[in-house]
C-alpha positions as CSV (number, residue, x, y, z in Angstrom):
1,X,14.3,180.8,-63.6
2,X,14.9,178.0,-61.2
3,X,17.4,177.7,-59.0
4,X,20.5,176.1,-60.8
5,X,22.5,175.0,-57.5
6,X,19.7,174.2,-55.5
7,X,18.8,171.5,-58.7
8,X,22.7,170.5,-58.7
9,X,22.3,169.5,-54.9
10,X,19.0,167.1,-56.3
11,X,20.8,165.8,-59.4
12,X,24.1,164.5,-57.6
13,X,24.0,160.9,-56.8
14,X,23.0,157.6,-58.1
15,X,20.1,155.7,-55.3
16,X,18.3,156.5,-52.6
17,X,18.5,152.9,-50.8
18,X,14.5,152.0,-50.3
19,X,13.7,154.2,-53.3
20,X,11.6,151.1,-54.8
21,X,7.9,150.7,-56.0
22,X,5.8,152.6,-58.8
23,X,6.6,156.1,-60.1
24,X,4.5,157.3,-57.6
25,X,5.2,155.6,-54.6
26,X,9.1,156.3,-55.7
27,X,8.8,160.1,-55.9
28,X,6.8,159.5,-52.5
29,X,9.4,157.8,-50.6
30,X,12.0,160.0,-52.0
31,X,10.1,163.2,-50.7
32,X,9.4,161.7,-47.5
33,X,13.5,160.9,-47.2
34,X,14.6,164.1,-47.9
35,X,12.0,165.7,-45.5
36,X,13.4,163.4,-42.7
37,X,17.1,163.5,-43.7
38,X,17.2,166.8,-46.1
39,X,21.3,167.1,-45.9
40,X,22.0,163.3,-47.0
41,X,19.5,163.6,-49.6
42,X,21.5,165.0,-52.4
43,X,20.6,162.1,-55.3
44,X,16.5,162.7,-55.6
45,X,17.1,163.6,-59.2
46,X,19.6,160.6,-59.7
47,X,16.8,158.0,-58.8
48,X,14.5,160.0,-60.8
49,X,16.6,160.2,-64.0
50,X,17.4,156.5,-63.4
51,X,21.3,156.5,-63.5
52,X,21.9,153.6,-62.0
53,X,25.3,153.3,-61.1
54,X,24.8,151.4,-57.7
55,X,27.2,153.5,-55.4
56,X,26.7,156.5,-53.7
57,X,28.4,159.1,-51.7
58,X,29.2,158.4,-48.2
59,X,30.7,159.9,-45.1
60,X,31.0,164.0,-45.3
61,X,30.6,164.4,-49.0
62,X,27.6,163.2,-48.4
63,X,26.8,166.0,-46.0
64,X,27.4,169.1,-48.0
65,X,25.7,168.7,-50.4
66,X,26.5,168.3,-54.4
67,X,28.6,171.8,-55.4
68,X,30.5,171.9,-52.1
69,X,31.7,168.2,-52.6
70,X,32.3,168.8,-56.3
71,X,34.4,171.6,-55.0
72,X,36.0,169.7,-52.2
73,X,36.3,166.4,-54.1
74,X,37.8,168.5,-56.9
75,X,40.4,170.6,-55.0
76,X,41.6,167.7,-52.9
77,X,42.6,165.7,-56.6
78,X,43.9,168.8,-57.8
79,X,45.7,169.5,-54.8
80,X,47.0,165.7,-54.8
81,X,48.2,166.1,-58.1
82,X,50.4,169.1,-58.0
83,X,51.8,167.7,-54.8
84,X,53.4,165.2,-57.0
85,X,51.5,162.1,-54.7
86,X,50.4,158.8,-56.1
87,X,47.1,158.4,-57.1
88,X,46.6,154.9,-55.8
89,X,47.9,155.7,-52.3
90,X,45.5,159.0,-52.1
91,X,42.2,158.1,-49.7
92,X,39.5,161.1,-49.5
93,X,39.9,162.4,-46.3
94,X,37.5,161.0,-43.7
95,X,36.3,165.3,-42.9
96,X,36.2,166.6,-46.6
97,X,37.5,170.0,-46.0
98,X,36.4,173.2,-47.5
99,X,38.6,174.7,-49.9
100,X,40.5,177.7,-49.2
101,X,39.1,181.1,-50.5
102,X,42.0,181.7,-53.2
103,X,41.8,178.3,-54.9
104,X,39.6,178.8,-57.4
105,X,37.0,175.9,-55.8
106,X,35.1,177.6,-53.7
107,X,31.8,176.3,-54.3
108,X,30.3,180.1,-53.0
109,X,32.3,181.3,-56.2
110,X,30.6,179.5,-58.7
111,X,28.1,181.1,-60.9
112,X,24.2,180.0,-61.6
113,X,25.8,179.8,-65.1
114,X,28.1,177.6,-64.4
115,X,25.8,175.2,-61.6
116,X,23.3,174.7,-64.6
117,X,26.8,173.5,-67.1
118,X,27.4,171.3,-64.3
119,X,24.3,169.5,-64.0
120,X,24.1,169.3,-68.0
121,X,27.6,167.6,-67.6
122,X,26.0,165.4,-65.0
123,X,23.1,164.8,-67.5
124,X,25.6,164.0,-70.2
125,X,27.2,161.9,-68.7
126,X,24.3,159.7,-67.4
127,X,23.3,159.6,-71.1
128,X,26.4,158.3,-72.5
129,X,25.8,154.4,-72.6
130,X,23.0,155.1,-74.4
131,X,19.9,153.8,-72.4
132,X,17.7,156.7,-72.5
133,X,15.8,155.6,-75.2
134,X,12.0,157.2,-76.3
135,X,10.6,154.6,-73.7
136,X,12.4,155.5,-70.6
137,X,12.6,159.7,-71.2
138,X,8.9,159.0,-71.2
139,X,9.3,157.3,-67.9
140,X,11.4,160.0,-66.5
141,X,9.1,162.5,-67.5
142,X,7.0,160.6,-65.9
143,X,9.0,160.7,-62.7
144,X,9.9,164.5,-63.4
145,X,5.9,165.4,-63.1
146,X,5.7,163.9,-59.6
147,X,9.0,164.6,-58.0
148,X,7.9,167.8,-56.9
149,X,10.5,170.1,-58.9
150,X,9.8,173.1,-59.9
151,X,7.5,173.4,-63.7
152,X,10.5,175.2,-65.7
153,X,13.6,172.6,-63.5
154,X,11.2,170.1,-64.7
155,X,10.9,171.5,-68.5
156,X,15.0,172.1,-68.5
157,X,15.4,168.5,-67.2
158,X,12.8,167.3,-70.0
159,X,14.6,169.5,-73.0
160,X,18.1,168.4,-71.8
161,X,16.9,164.8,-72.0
162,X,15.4,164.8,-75.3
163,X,18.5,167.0,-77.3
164,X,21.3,166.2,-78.7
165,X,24.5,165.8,-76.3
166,X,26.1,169.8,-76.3
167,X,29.4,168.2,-75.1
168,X,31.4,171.4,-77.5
169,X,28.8,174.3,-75.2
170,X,29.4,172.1,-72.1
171,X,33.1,171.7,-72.7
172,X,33.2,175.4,-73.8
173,X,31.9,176.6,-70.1
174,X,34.9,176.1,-68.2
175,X,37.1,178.8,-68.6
176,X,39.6,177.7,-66.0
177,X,41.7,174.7,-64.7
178,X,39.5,174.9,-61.5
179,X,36.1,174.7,-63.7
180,X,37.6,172.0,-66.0
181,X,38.5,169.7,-63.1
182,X,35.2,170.6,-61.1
183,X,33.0,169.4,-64.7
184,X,35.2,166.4,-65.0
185,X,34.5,165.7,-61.3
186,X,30.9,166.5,-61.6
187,X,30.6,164.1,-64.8
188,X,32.6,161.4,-63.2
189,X,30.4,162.1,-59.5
190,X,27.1,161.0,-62.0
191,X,28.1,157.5,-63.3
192,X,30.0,154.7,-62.3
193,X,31.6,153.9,-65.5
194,X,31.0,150.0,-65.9
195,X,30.6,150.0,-70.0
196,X,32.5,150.6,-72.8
197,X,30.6,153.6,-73.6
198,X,30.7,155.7,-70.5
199,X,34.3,154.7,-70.1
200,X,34.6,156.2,-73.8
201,X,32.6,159.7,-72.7
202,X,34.4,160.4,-69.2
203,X,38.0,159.7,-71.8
204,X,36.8,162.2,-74.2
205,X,35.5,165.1,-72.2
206,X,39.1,164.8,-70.3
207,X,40.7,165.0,-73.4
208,X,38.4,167.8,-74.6
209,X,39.0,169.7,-71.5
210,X,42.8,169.0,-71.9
211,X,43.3,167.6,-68.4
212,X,46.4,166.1,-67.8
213,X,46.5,162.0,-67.4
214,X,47.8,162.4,-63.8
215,X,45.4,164.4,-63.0
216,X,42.8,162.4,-64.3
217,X,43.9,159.7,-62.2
218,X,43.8,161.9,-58.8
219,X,40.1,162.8,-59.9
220,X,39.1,159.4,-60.6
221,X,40.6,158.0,-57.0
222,X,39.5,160.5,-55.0
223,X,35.8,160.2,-56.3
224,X,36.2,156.6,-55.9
225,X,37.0,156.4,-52.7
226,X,34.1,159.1,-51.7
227,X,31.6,156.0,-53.1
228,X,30.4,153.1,-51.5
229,X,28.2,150.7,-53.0
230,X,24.8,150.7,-52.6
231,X,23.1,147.5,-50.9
232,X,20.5,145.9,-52.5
Protein backbone atom coordinates (compact mmCIF):
# COMPACT_ATOMS: atom_id res chain seq x y z
CA UNK A 1 0.00 0.00 0.00
CA UNK A 2 1.29 3.43 -0.70
CA UNK A 3 2.23 5.80 1.53
CA UNK A 4 -0.99 7.89 2.40
CA UNK A 5 0.86 11.07 3.98
CA UNK A 6 3.66 11.08 1.83
CA UNK A 7 0.77 11.38 -1.19
CA UNK A 8 -1.05 14.09 1.08
CA UNK A 9 2.33 16.18 1.02
CA UNK A 10 2.07 15.79 -3.22
CA UNK A 11 -1.73 16.51 -3.44
CA UNK A 12 -1.71 19.91 -1.38
CA UNK A 13 -1.64 22.90 -3.46
CA UNK A 14 -2.94 24.40 -6.55
CA UNK A 15 0.37 25.47 -9.32
CA UNK A 16 3.70 24.98 -9.53
CA UNK A 17 4.60 28.51 -11.17
CA UNK A 18 6.57 27.46 -14.63
CA UNK A 19 4.61 24.15 -14.50
CA UNK A 20 3.57 24.88 -18.39
CA UNK A 21 4.06 22.77 -21.66
CA UNK A 22 2.77 19.20 -22.71
CA UNK A 23 1.89 16.32 -20.28
CA UNK A 24 5.23 15.38 -20.54
CA UNK A 25 7.34 18.23 -20.38
CA UNK A 26 4.83 19.25 -17.19
CA UNK A 27 5.40 16.11 -15.23
CA UNK A 28 9.19 16.97 -16.24
CA UNK A 29 9.43 20.27 -14.89
CA UNK A 30 7.54 19.35 -11.94
CA UNK A 31 10.04 16.51 -11.06
CA UNK A 32 12.97 18.51 -11.78
CA UNK A 33 11.31 21.26 -9.15
CA UNK A 34 10.81 19.14 -6.48
CA UNK A 35 14.35 17.53 -6.89
CA UNK A 36 15.86 21.12 -6.62
CA UNK A 37 13.38 22.54 -3.98
CA UNK A 38 11.78 19.16 -2.46
CA UNK A 39 10.31 21.08 0.84
CA UNK A 40 8.40 23.90 -1.23
CA UNK A 41 7.12 21.39 -3.48
CA UNK A 42 4.05 20.18 -1.78
CA UNK A 43 1.36 20.80 -4.90
CA UNK A 44 2.90 18.16 -7.74
CA UNK A 45 -0.33 16.36 -7.53
CA UNK A 46 -2.46 19.74 -7.68
CA UNK A 47 -0.89 20.65 -11.06
CA UNK A 48 -1.32 17.13 -12.07
CA UNK A 49 -5.08 16.78 -11.16
CA UNK A 50 -5.52 20.32 -12.68
CA UNK A 51 -7.27 22.25 -9.74
CA UNK A 52 -6.72 25.32 -10.77
CA UNK A 53 -7.39 27.62 -8.23
CA UNK A 54 -4.42 30.18 -8.92
CA UNK A 55 -3.09 30.71 -5.38
CA UNK A 56 -0.79 28.93 -3.43
CA UNK A 57 0.69 28.47 -0.09
CA UNK A 58 3.38 30.87 0.90
CA UNK A 59 5.76 31.64 3.64
CA UNK A 60 6.20 28.58 6.35
CA UNK A 61 3.19 26.69 5.40
CA UNK A 62 4.69 26.34 2.60
CA UNK A 63 7.69 24.66 4.27
CA UNK A 64 6.25 21.84 6.15
CA UNK A 65 4.71 20.29 4.15
CA UNK A 66 0.80 19.49 3.58
CA UNK A 67 -0.36 17.44 7.04
CA UNK A 68 1.74 19.67 9.33
CA UNK A 69 0.13 22.86 7.82
CA UNK A 70 -3.26 21.35 7.78
CA UNK A 71 -2.55 20.76 11.39
CA UNK A 72 -1.03 24.06 12.03
CA UNK A 73 -3.43 26.02 9.74
CA UNK A 74 -6.14 24.03 11.56
CA UNK A 75 -5.17 24.57 15.27
CA UNK A 76 -4.36 28.15 14.84
CA UNK A 77 -8.45 28.79 13.48
CA UNK A 78 -9.48 26.57 16.16
CA UNK A 79 -7.52 28.18 18.61
CA UNK A 80 -8.65 31.71 17.26
CA UNK A 81 -12.09 30.75 17.63
CA UNK A 82 -12.36 29.63 21.14
CA UNK A 83 -10.36 32.65 22.00
CA UNK A 84 -13.42 34.56 21.22
CA UNK A 85 -11.13 36.83 18.44
CA UNK A 86 -12.53 38.23 15.17
CA UNK A 87 -12.09 36.41 12.25
CA UNK A 88 -11.27 39.36 10.00
CA UNK A 89 -8.65 40.82 12.28
CA UNK A 90 -6.82 37.18 12.58
CA UNK A 91 -3.45 37.11 10.12
CA UNK A 92 -1.59 33.53 9.95
CA UNK A 93 1.26 33.97 11.83
CA UNK A 94 4.40 34.84 9.76
CA UNK A 95 6.35 31.30 11.70
CA UNK A 96 3.30 28.74 11.58
CA UNK A 97 3.89 27.06 14.79
CA UNK A 98 3.57 23.47 15.64
CA UNK A 99 0.82 22.49 17.59
CA UNK A 100 1.18 21.45 21.07
CA UNK A 101 1.25 17.60 21.80
CA UNK A 102 -2.28 17.58 23.78
CA UNK A 103 -4.29 19.42 21.15
CA UNK A 104 -5.50 16.97 19.17
CA UNK A 105 -3.50 18.42 15.79
CA UNK A 106 -0.54 16.98 15.90
CA UNK A 107 0.04 16.03 12.51
CA UNK A 108 2.48 12.91 14.06
CA UNK A 109 -0.92 11.74 15.56
CA UNK A 110 -2.82 11.31 12.57
CA UNK A 111 -3.44 7.95 11.18
CA UNK A 112 -2.57 6.47 7.38
CA UNK A 113 -6.38 6.01 7.67
CA UNK A 114 -7.13 9.15 8.19
CA UNK A 115 -4.11 11.00 5.63
CA UNK A 116 -5.79 8.90 2.77
CA UNK A 117 -9.67 10.62 4.08
CA UNK A 118 -7.87 13.78 3.82
CA UNK A 119 -6.60 13.67 0.41
CA UNK A 120 -10.12 12.09 -0.72
CA UNK A 121 -11.57 15.34 0.84
CA UNK A 122 -8.94 17.28 -1.10
CA UNK A 123 -10.08 15.28 -4.20
CA UNK A 124 -13.65 16.02 -3.47
CA UNK A 125 -13.40 19.07 -3.16
CA UNK A 126 -11.42 19.76 -6.48
CA UNK A 127 -14.32 17.89 -8.11
CA UNK A 128 -17.04 19.89 -6.94
CA UNK A 129 -17.61 22.56 -9.78
CA UNK A 130 -17.92 19.87 -11.88
CA UNK A 131 -15.04 20.04 -14.49
CA UNK A 132 -13.74 16.69 -14.39
CA UNK A 133 -15.49 15.43 -17.15
CA UNK A 134 -14.60 11.88 -19.22
CA UNK A 135 -12.10 14.23 -21.33
CA UNK A 136 -10.01 15.64 -18.73
CA UNK A 137 -9.83 12.33 -16.10
CA UNK A 138 -8.41 10.94 -19.32
CA UNK A 139 -5.94 13.71 -19.28
CA UNK A 140 -5.12 13.39 -15.71
CA UNK A 141 -4.63 9.84 -16.09
CA UNK A 142 -2.57 10.85 -18.50
CA UNK A 143 -0.57 13.11 -16.20
CA UNK A 144 -0.90 10.37 -13.32
CA UNK A 145 1.15 7.72 -15.71
CA UNK A 146 4.09 10.18 -15.95
CA UNK A 147 4.25 11.93 -12.73
CA UNK A 148 6.24 9.40 -11.28
CA UNK A 149 3.86 8.17 -8.44
CA UNK A 150 3.76 5.10 -7.26
CA UNK A 151 1.40 2.20 -9.68
CA UNK A 152 -1.30 1.57 -6.81
CA UNK A 153 -1.12 5.96 -5.60
CA UNK A 154 -1.60 6.24 -9.19
CA UNK A 155 -4.63 3.52 -9.40
CA UNK A 156 -6.26 5.07 -5.97
CA UNK A 157 -5.88 8.55 -7.59
CA UNK A 158 -7.50 7.08 -10.90
CA UNK A 159 -10.56 5.09 -8.92
CA UNK A 160 -11.16 8.27 -6.72
CA UNK A 161 -11.40 10.26 -9.90
CA UNK A 162 -13.78 8.21 -11.82
CA UNK A 163 -16.47 7.28 -8.53
CA UNK A 164 -19.02 8.82 -7.25
CA UNK A 165 -18.33 11.71 -4.58
CA UNK A 166 -18.30 9.47 -0.92
CA UNK A 167 -18.84 12.84 0.92
CA UNK A 168 -21.27 10.48 3.84
CA UNK A 169 -17.66 7.78 4.20
CA UNK A 170 -15.51 11.06 3.97
CA UNK A 171 -17.68 13.02 6.40
CA UNK A 172 -18.07 9.79 8.45
CA UNK A 173 -13.99 9.68 9.10
CA UNK A 174 -13.67 12.35 11.48
CA UNK A 175 -14.47 11.18 14.69
CA UNK A 176 -13.38 14.32 16.48
CA UNK A 177 -13.64 18.23 16.53
CA UNK A 178 -9.81 18.20 15.73
CA UNK A 179 -10.44 15.79 12.51
CA UNK A 180 -13.60 17.72 11.48
CA UNK A 181 -11.79 21.02 11.36
CA UNK A 182 -8.40 19.50 9.99
CA UNK A 183 -10.94 17.90 6.74
CA UNK A 184 -12.64 21.14 6.43
CA UNK A 185 -9.21 22.79 6.39
CA UNK A 186 -7.85 20.19 4.10
CA UNK A 187 -10.97 20.67 1.59
CA UNK A 188 -10.85 24.37 1.78
CA UNK A 189 -6.50 24.17 1.45
CA UNK A 190 -7.52 22.33 -2.28
CA UNK A 191 -9.78 24.96 -3.98
CA UNK A 192 -10.23 28.55 -4.09
CA UNK A 193 -13.84 28.69 -4.10
CA UNK A 194 -14.62 31.24 -7.05
CA UNK A 195 -18.13 29.37 -8.28
CA UNK A 196 -21.33 28.77 -7.20
CA UNK A 197 -20.60 25.21 -6.95
CA UNK A 198 -17.63 24.88 -4.84
CA UNK A 199 -18.90 27.67 -2.65
CA UNK A 200 -22.08 25.17 -2.37
CA UNK A 201 -19.57 21.94 -1.44
CA UNK A 202 -17.17 23.69 1.16
CA UNK A 203 -21.10 25.02 2.81
CA UNK A 204 -22.25 21.53 2.89
CA UNK A 205 -19.43 19.42 4.22
CA UNK A 206 -19.27 22.32 7.17
CA UNK A 207 -22.72 21.68 7.83
CA UNK A 208 -22.27 17.95 7.48
CA UNK A 209 -19.47 17.98 9.81
CA UNK A 210 -21.53 20.34 12.13
CA UNK A 211 -18.86 23.01 12.46
CA UNK A 212 -19.91 25.93 14.01
CA UNK A 213 -20.37 29.31 11.68
CA UNK A 214 -17.62 31.09 13.75
CA UNK A 215 -15.57 28.70 13.33
CA UNK A 216 -15.96 28.37 9.80
CA UNK A 217 -15.03 31.81 9.45
CA UNK A 218 -11.58 31.43 11.55
CA UNK A 219 -10.79 28.40 9.12
CA UNK A 220 -11.62 30.26 6.09
CA UNK A 221 -9.33 33.53 7.16
CA UNK A 222 -6.62 31.77 8.33
CA UNK A 223 -6.32 29.63 5.11
CA UNK A 224 -6.75 32.76 3.24
CA UNK A 225 -4.23 34.56 4.43
CA UNK A 226 -1.69 31.43 4.12
CA UNK A 227 -2.44 31.98 0.07
CA UNK A 228 -1.00 34.16 -2.28
CA UNK A 229 -1.81 34.36 -5.76
CA UNK A 230 -0.02 32.77 -8.26
CA UNK A 231 1.58 35.01 -11.10
CA UNK A 232 0.95 34.25 -14.46
Amino acid sequence: MFDAKKLLDQFLGSQVPGAGGSVRDRAGQVTQLAKDNPLATIAIAGVLLGTGTGRQLTGSALKLGSLAAIAGLGYQAYKNYKAGQNPETTQTEPELPPPPADSGFEPAAVSADFALVLVRAMIAASRADGHIDDAERARIIDKLTVSGLASDATAFLEQELAGPIDLDGIVGAAKTEEQKVELYTASRLAIEPETRAERGYLDLLAGRLGLADALVDHIEATVSSAKVAVQA
